[in-house]
C-alpha positions, -999 to 999 in steps of 0.1 A, spaced: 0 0 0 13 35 -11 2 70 1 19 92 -21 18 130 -9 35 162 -30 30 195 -32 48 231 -28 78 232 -7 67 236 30 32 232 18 26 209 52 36 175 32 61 162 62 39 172 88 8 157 73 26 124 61 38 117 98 1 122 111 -10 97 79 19 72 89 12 72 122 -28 64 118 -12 31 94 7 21 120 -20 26 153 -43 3 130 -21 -21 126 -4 -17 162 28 -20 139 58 -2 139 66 37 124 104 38 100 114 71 89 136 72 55 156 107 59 170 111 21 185 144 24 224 154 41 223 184 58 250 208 37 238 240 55 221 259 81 187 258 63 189 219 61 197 215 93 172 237 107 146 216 88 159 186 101 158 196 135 119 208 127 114 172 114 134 154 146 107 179 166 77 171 152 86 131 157 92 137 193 63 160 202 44 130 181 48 105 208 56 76 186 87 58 186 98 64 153 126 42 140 148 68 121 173 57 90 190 85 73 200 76 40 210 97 9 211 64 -16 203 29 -22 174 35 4 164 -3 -11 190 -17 4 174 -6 43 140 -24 33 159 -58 45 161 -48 84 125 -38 83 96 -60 87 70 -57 61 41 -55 80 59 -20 97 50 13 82 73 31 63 72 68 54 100 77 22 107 113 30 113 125 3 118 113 -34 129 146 -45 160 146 -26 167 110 -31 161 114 -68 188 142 -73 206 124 -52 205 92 -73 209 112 -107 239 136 -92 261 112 -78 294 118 -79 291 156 -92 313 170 -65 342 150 -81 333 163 -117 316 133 -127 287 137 -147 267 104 -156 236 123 -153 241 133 -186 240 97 -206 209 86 -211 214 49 -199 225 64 -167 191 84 -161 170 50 -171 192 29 -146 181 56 -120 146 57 -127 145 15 -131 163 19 -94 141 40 -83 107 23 -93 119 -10 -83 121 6 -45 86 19 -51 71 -11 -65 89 -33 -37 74 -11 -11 37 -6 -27 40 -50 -24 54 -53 6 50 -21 33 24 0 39 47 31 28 41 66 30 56 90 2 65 124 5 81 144 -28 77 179 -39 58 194 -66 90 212 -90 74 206 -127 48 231 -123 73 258 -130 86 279 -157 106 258 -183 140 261 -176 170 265 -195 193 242 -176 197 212 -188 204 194 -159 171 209 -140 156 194 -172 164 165 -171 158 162 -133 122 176 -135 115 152 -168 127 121 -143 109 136 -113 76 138 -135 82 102 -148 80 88 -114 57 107 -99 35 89 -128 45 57 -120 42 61 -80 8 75 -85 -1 48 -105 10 23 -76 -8 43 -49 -38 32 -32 -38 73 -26 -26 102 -37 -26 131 -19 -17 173 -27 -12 198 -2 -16 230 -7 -9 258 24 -15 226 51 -46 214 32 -47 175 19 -60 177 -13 -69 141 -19 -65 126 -60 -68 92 -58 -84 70 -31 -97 84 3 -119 117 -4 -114 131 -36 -118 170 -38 
């Protein structure tokens, strides 16, 4: 089962997916895994992070944390599948995925067979976890913008698109917020 959440940045998707993970897992009296996707490379991330580290305390759960910039698949092995799993969030882990190995002047990102081996990775993780968790997925809304001349932010929102397709198309909901509202798409109530 997949409840795939997106939307604006700091539209209330984090905050909104914990509350949805948490109701999976008080059902099933199951436990809560957090997959952190993003490194904290300034004072901005790490003042969301510490928002995010908040919110999971003040929630009361005990939240089983894994921080993770890539090969997030390789973590679904220590956790059981009847657990709940919120994905947080594929935006990061996508550039992630498709940047590797920028810093050191590497760019793979632009060969095509490189960008289908990341988005084969990618929806191999989301159709593992649609089969065997009850997953909550959190990704940002970027390909509503302007077109852009870079190719690189190109070719990130063309991948981002493609599999936000493909993990609405697993989802047994998908849901937009907008300004802290759920805006639900598929499944749920539809608005």
């Amino acid at each position: 089962m997949i409840c795939f959440m997106t939307g604006g940045v700091r539209s209330g998707k984090s905050r909104y997916a914990e509350q949805r993970a948490i109701e999976l897992a008080q059902k099933k009296d199951c436990r809560l895994h957090y997959l952190a996707t993003s490194a904290v490379y300034d004072g901005e991330m790490e003042q969301r992070v510490n928002i995010h580290q908040q919110q999971r305390q003040a929630s009361g759960q005990n939240w089983h944390v894994w921080e993770q910039e890539r090969n997030v698949d390789t973590l679904l092995a220590q956790i059981d599948k009847q657990d709940v799993v919120l994905l947080d969030c594929v935006t990061t882990l996508v550039s992630n995925e498709l940047f590797y190995g920028w810093e050191r002047g590497e760019e793979r990102w632009r060969d095509a067979d490189y960008q289908r081996k990341v988005v084969a990775k990618l929806t191999a993780l989301f159709t593992q976890l649609a089969a065997d968790y009850q997953a909550v997925i959190v990704s940002n809304e970027v390909t509503s913008d302007l077109p852009v001349a870079d190719e690189g932010t190109f070719v990130y929102q063309r991948i981002l698109g493609q599999l936000h397709c493909e993990l609405v198309a697993l989802a047994d909901e998908a849901i937009e917020l907008e300004c802290g509202l759920p805006c639900w798409k598929k499944g749920g109530r539809v608005c």
